[in-house]
N, C-alpha and C positions, 0 to 999 in steps of 0.2 A: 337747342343748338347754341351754344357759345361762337361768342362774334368778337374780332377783337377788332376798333377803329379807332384807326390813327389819325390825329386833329380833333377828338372829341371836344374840344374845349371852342372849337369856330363855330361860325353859323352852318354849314353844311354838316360838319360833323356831328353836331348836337341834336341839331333836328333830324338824323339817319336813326341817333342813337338812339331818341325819345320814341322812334315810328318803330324799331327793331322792343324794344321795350314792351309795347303795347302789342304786338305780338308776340310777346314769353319767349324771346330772347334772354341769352344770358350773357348781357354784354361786358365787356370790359375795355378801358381806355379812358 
């Protein structure tokens, strides 16, 4: 599933991004 998160670059965003990742996410942001 592609995910798209806005603020990837803060602490919340990035650690959503890292956990969606490791779940085979296909993130972008």
């Amino acid at each position: 599933m592609r995910v798209l998160i806005t603020g990837g670059a803060g602490f919340i965003g990035s650690n959503i991004a890292d956990r969606l990742v490791e779940l085979n996410y296909d993130v972008t942001g």
